[in-house]
Structures are given as structure tokens and as C-alpha cells.
VOBA-1610 file (N, C-alpha, C; in pm, whole numbers, padded with zeros to 5 digits, always signed):
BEGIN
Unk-03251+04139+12401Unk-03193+04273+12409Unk-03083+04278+12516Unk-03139+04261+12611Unk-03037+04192+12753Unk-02885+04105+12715Unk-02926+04028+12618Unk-02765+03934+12579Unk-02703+04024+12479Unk-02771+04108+12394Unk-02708+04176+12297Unk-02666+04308+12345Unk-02710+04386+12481Unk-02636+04494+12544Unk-02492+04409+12628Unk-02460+04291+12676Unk-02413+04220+12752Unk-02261+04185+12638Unk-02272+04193+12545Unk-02182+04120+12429Unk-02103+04262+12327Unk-02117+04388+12437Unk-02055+04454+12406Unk-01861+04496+12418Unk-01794+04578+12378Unk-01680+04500+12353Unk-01611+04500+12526Unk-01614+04561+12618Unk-01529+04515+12708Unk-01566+04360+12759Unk-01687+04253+12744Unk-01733+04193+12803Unk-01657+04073+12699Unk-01696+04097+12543Unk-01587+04031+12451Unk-01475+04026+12433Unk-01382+04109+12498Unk-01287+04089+12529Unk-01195+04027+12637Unk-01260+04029+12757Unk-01229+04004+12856Unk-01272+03799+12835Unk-01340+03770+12753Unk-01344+03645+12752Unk-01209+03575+12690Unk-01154+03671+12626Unk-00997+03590+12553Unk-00887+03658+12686Unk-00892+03754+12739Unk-00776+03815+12793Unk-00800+03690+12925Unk-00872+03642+12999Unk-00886+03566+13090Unk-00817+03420+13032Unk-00860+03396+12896Unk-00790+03293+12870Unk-00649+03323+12827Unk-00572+03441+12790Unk-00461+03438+12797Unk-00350+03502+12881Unk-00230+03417+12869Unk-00125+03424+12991Unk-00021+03538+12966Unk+00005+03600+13029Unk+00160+03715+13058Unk+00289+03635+12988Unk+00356+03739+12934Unk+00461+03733+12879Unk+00527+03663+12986Unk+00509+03665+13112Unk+00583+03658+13242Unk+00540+03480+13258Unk+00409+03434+13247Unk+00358+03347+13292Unk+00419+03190+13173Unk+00449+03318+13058Unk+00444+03179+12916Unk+00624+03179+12979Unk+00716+03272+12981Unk+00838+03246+13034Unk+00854+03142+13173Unk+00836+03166+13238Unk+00748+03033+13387Unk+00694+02884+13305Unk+00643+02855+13200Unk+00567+02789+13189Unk+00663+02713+13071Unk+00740+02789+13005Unk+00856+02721+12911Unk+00913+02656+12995Unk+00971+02736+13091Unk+01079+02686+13211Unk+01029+02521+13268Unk+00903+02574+13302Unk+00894+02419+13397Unk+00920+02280+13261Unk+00844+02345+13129Unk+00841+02232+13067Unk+00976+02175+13017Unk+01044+02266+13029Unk+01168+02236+12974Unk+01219+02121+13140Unk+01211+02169+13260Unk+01199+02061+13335Unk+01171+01929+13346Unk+01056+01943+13294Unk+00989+01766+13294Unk+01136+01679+13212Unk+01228+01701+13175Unk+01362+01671+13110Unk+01460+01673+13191Unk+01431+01685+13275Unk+01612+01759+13381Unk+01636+01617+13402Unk+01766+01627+13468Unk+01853+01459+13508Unk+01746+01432+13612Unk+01755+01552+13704Unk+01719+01550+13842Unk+01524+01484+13840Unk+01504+01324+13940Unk+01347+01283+13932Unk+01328+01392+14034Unk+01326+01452+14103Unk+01246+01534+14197Unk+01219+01659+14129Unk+01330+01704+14037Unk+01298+01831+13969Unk+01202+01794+13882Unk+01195+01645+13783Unk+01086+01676+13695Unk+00941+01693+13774Unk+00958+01596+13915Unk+00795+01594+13962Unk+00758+01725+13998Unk+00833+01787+14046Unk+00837+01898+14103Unk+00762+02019+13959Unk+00808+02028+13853Unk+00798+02054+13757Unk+00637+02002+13679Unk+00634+01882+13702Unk+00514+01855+13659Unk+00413+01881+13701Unk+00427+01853+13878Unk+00331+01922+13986Unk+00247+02069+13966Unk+00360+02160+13930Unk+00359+02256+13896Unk+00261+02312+13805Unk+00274+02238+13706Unk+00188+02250+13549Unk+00083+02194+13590Unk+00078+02108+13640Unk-00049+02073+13643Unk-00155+02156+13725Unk-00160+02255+13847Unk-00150+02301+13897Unk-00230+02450+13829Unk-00204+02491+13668Unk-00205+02591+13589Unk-00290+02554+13535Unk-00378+02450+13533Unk-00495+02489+13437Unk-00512+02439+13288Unk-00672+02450+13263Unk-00679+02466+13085Unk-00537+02537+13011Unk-00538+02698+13060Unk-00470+02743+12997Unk-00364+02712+12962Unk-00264+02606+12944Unk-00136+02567+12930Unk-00170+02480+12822Unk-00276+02431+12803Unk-00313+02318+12695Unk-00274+02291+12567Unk-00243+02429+12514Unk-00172+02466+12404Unk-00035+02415+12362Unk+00026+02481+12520Unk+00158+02466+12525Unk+00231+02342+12559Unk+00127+02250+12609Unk+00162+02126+12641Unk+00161+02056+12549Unk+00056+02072+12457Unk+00028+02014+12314Unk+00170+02023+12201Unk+00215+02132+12242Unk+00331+02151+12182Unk+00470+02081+12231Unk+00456+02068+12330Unk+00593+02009+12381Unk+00600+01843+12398Unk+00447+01772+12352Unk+00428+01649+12302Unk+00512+01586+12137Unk+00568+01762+12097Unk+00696+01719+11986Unk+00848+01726+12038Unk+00826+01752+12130Unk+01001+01744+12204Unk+01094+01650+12159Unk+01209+01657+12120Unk+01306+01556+12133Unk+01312+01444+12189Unk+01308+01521+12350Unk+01361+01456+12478Unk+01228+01383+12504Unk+01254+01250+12534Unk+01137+01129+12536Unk+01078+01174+12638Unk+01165+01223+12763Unk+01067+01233+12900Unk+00956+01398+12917Unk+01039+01474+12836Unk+00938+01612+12838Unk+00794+01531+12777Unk+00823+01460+12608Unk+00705+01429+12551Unk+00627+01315+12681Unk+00609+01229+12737Unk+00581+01160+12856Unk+00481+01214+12935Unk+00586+01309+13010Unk+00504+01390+13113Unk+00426+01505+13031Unk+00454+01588+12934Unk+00371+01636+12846Unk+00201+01563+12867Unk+00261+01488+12767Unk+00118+01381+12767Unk+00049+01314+12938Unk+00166+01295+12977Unk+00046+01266+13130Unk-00008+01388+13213Unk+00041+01525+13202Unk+00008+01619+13231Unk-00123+01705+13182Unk-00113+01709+13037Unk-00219+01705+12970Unk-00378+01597+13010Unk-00340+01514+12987Unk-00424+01412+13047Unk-00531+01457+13178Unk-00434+01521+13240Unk-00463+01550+13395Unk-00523+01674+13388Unk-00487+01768+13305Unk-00566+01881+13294Unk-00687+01866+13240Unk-00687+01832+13100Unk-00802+01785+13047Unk-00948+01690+13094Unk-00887+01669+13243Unk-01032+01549+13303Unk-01061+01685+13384Unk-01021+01822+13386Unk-01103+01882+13471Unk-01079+02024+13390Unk-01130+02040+13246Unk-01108+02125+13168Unk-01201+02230+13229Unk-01164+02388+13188Unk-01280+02476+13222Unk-01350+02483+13062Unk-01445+02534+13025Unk-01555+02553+12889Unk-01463+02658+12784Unk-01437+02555+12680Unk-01340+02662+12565Unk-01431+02780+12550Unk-01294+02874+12454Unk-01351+02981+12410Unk-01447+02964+12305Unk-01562+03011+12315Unk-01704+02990+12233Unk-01674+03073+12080Unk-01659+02955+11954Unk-01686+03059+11814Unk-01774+03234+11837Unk-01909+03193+11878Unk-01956+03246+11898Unk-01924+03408+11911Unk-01841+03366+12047Unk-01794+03509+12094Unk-01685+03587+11997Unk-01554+03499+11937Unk-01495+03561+11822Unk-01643+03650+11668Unk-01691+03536+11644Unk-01760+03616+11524Unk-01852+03740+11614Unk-01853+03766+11710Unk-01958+03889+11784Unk-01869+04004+11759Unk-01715+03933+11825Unk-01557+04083+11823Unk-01552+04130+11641Unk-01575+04045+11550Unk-01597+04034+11401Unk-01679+04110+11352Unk-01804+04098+11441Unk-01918+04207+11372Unk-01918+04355+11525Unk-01868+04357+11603Unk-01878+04451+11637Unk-01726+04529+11638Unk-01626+04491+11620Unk-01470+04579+11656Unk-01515+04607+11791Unk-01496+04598+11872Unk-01419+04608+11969Unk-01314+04710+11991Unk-01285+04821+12051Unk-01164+04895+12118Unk-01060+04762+12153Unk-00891+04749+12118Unk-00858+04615+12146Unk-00906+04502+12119Unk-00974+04537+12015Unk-00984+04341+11947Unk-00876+04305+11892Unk-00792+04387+11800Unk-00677+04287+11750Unk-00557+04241+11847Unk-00560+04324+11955Unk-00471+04319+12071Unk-00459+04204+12148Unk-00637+04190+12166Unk-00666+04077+12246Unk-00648+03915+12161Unk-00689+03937+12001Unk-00696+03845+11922Unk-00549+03802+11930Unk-00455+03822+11891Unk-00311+03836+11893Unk-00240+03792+12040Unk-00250+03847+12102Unk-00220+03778+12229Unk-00288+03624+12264Unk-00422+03623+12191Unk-00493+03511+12284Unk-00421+03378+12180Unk-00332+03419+12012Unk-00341+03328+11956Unk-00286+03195+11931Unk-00160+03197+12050Unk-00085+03111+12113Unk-00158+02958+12229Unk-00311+03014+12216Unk-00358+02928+12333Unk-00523+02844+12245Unk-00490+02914+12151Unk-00580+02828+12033Unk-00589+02729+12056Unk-00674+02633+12067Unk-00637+02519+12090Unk-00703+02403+11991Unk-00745+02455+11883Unk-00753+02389+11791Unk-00778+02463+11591Unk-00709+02404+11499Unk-00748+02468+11381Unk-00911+02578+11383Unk-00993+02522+11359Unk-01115+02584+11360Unk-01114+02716+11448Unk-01071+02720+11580Unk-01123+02852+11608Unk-00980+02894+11562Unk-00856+02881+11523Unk-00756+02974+11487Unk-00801+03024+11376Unk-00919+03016+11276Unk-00955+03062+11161Unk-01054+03097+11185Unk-01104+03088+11330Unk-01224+03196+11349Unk-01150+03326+11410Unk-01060+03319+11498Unk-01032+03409+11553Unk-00916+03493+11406Unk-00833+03453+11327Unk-00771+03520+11189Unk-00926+03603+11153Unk-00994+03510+11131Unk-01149+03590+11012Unk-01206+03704+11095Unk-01169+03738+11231Unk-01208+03819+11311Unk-01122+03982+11314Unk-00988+03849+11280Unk-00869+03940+11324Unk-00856+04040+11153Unk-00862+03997+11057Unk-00875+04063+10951Unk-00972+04167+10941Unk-01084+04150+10971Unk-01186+04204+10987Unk-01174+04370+11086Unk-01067+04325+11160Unk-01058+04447+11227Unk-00885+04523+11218Unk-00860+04463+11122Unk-00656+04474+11092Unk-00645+04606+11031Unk-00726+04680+10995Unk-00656+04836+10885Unk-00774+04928+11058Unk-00716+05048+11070Unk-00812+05163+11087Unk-00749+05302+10973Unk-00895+05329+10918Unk-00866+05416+10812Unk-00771+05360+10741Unk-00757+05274+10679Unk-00677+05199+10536Unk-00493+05211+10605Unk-00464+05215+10754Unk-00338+05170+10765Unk-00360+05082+10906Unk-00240+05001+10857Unk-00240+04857+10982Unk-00258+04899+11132Unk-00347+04836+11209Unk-00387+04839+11344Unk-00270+04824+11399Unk-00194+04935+11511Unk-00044+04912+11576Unk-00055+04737+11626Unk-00179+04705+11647Unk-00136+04564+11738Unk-00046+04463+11634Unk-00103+04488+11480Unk-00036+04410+11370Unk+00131+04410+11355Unk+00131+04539+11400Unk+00328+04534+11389Unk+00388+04529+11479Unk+00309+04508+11629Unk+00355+04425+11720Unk+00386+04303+11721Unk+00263+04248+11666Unk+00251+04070+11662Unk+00366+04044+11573Unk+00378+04115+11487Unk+00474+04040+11385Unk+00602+04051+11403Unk+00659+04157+11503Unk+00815+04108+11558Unk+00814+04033+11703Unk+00669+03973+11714Unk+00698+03850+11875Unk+00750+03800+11825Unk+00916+03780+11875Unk+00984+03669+11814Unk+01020+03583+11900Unk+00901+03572+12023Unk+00891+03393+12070Unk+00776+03327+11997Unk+00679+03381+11959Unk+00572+03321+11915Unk+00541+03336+11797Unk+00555+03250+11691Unk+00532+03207+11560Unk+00382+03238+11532Unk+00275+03210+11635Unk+00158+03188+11576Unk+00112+03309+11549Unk+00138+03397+11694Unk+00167+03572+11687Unk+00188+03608+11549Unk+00313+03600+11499Unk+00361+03681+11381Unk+00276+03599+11227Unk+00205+03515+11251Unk+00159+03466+11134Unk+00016+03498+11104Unk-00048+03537+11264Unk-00160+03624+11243Unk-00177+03760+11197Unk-00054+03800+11222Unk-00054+03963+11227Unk+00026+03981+11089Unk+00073+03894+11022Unk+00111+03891+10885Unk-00002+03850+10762Unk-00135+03753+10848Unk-00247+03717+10705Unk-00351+03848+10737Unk-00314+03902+10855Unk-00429+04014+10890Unk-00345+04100+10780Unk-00222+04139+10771Unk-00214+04248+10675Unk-00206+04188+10545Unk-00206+04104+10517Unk-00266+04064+10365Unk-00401+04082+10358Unk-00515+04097+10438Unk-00643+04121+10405Unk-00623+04284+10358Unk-00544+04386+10367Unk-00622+04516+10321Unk-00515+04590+10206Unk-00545+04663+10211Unk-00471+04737+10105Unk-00341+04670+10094Unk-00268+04627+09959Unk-00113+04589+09973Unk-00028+04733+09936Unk-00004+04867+09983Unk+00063+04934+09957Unk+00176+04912+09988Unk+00313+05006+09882Unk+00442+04922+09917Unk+00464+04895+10086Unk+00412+04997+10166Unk+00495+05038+10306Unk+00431+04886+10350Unk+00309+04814+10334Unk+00238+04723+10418Unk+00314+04584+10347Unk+00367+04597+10247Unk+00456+04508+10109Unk+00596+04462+10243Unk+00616+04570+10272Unk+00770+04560+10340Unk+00744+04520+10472Unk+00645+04539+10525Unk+00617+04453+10667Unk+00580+04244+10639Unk+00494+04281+10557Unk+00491+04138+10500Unk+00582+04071+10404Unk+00706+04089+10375Unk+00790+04060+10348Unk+00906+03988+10420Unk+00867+04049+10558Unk+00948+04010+10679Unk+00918+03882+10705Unk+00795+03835+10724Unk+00706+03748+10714Unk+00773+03602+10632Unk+00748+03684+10525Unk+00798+03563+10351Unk+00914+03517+10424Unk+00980+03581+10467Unk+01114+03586+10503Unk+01132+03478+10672Unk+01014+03439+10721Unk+01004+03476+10887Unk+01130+03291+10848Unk+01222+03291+10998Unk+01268+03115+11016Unk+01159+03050+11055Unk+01061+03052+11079Unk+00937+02941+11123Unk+00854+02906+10963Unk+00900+02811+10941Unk+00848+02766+10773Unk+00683+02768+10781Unk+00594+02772+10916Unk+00442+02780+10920Unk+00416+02908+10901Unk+00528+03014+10944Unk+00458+03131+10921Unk+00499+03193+10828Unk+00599+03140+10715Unk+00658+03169+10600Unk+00494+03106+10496Unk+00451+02963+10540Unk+00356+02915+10450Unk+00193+03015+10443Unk+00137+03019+10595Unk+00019+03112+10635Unk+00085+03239+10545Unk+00177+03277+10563Unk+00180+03470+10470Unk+00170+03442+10332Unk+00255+03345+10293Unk+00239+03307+10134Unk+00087+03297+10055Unk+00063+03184+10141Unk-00098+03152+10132Unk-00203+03290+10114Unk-00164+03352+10209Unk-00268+03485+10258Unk-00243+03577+10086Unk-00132+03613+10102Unk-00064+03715+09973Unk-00129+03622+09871Unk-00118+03526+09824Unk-00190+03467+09714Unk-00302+03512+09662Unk-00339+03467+09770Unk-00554+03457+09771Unk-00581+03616+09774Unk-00492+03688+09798Unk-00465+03848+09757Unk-00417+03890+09630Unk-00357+03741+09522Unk-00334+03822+09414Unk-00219+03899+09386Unk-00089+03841+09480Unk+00007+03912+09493Unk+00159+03824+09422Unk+00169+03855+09313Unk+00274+03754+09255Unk+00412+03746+09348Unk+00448+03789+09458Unk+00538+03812+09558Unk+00564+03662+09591Unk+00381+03580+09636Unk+00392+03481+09689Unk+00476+03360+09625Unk+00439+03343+09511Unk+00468+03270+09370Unk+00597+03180+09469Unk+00681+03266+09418Unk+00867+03176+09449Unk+00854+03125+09581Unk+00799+03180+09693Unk+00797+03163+09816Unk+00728+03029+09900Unk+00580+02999+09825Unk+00526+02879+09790Unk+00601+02790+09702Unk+00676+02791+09589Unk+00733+02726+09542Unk+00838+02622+09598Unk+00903+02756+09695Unk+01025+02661+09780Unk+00974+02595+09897Unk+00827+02638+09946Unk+00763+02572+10074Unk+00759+02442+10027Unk+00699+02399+09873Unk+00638+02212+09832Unk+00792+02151+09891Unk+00913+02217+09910Unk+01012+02124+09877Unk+01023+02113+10055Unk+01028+02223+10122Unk+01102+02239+10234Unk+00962+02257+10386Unk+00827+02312+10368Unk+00781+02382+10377Unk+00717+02229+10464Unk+00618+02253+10588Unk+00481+02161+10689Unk+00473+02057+10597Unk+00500+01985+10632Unk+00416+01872+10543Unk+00222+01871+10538Unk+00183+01906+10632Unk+00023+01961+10655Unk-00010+02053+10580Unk+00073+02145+10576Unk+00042+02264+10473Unk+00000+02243+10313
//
């Protein structure tokens, strides 16, 4: 009774908002990585020092910049990572997403959406979507956090959640024209996730849109 009064929503929420970073912190945190690249060796150490310095939480983002161009970002990427990872703090627990799933939460899609950049692996990004759907309409129109996420236009993963969350509910035209933006998005992952979503919804929209993904579209996908 004790764990199930305890797992109510400010306590479930606060387990993703701790794991995620400020608009302020991911701008800081591009910056340095884009460092680990500079001409200057004192600026990259300086830079790397830095990151390393930040924690689990960057893990994501480091993971990402292990596709860089520039040989030395991918490098220190990877030795940075390395270094975080021998003193990881305890991921975010499935658990706690499917609890925000069966209870909504005040700010679950808020928190879901923000936290979805720091995912740090497939599996919980489809626990935390199956969560995020689950709580995407109030009274049969889109949760404001949904048409937030979907014009972050630094973060791809943002707008691809908040685009399969509004394929879970009603497709009325007005929710048609937000997810359209989507079909439409330059990040070909979050052009493929909306396609996908609208499908499995039954929405002949997707059809052409998948069509041109086999040619152009993730090779993973």
C-alpha cells in the first residue's frame, strides 16, 4: 500500500524531470561537443573535461555525436562515454513509465516529451511512446504538450513522439494538419515513425510517404 501511495504522479514524474536537461544545459552541451573538434588541443581537453564532468545524463547525446564527421569529436565522444559509463547512475526503470501509463499523471506528456531526447535505448523509447499515447488526447483533443513537441525544431526525437502520440486518437481533419507537418518533417526518422504510426491507424495519407522512405528513408527502419 505504502509503494502504491509513493508512485503517485508528482513522485513519477520527478523520476524523468531529474533525468532531463534544460533547453539551456542541451545548448552548453552541443557547444562543448562540437569542441572536442576545435584546432585548438587545450580547447578539446578542456571540452572533454567538461563533459565528462556532466554525468549519465549526456549519454544520449554522446551516443549521438559517435556519428560525427569530424574523426576527433567521434574519438573523444567514445572515450568520454567510456568514462561516464564506468560510473553510471541506475537508468530510468520501465517500470516507472508503464505506472505514468496506468495512472496519467498531471504533466505526463510534458515530462514524457522532454525526457525523450535522453532515451537511451530502443525499448524504453517504446515504453515511454506507449505511455505517451496513452495520455496524448484530453477530452478527444491533443494534450498542448503534443503541439509543442512537434515544432522542437532542435530535437527530432521530440517531434516524432508528439507526432505517433497524435496518431493514436481521433484523426480529425484539424489533428490531419498537425500530422502532416510531420509527413513532411527534414529528419527522414521522424518522417518514417509518423508514417508508420498513421498506417497502423489506417490512414491512406501514409501510403506515398512510406513509399518514398524504401528509397530514401533509415536504412534500420
Amino acid at each position: 500500500a505504502r509503494w502504491w501511495l509513493d508512485t503517485e504522479g508528482p513522485g513519477l514524474i520527478a523520476e524523468l524531470t531529474k533525468r532531463t536537461l534544460s533547453e539551456k544545459e542541451l545548448e552548453e552541451i552541443s557547444g562543448l561537443i562540437e569542441k572536442l573538434g576545435d584546432e585548438s588541443f587545450e580547447e578539446r581537453e578542456k571540452a572533454e573535461t567538461a563533459l565528462r564532468k556532466m554525468g549519465a545524463k549526456i549519454i544520449p547525446l554522446l551516443r549521438n555525436a559517435r556519428t560525427s564527421p569530424d574523426l576527433e569529436i567521434r574519438n573523444r565522444s567514445q572515450k568520454t562515454l567510456e568514462a561516464i559509463e564506468m560510473d553510471k547512475t541506475p537508468p530510468l526503470s520501465a517500470i516507472t513509465v508503464r505506472l505514468m501509463a496506468l495512472r496519467k499523471p498531471k504533466g505526463g506528456p510534458e515530462a514524457i516529451i522532454a525526457y525523450m531526447p535522453f532515451a537511451d535505448d530502443e525499448g524504453m523509447v517504446e515504453e515511454l511512446q506507449t505511455a505517451l499515447n496513452v495520455m496524448a488526447y484530453d477530452g478527444g483533443k491533443p494534450n498542448p504538450a503534443l503541439l509543442k513537441g512537434l515544432k522542437d525544431a532542435k530535437n527530432p526525437s521530440r517531434r516524432a513522439a508528439a507526432a505517433q502520440a497524435l496518431c493514436a486518437g481521433p484523426l480529425t481533419e484539424e489533428v490531419m494538419k498537425l500530422v502532416r507537418l510531420a509527413l513532411a518533417d527534414k529528419d527522414p526518422v521522424v518522417r518514417a515513425k509518423t508514417a508508420l504510426a498513421l498506417a497502423s491507424a489506417k490512414e491512406p495519407e501514409a501510403v506515398p510517404v512510406l513509399i518514398k522512405l524504401v528509397e530514401e528513408g533509415p536504412v534500420e527502419q
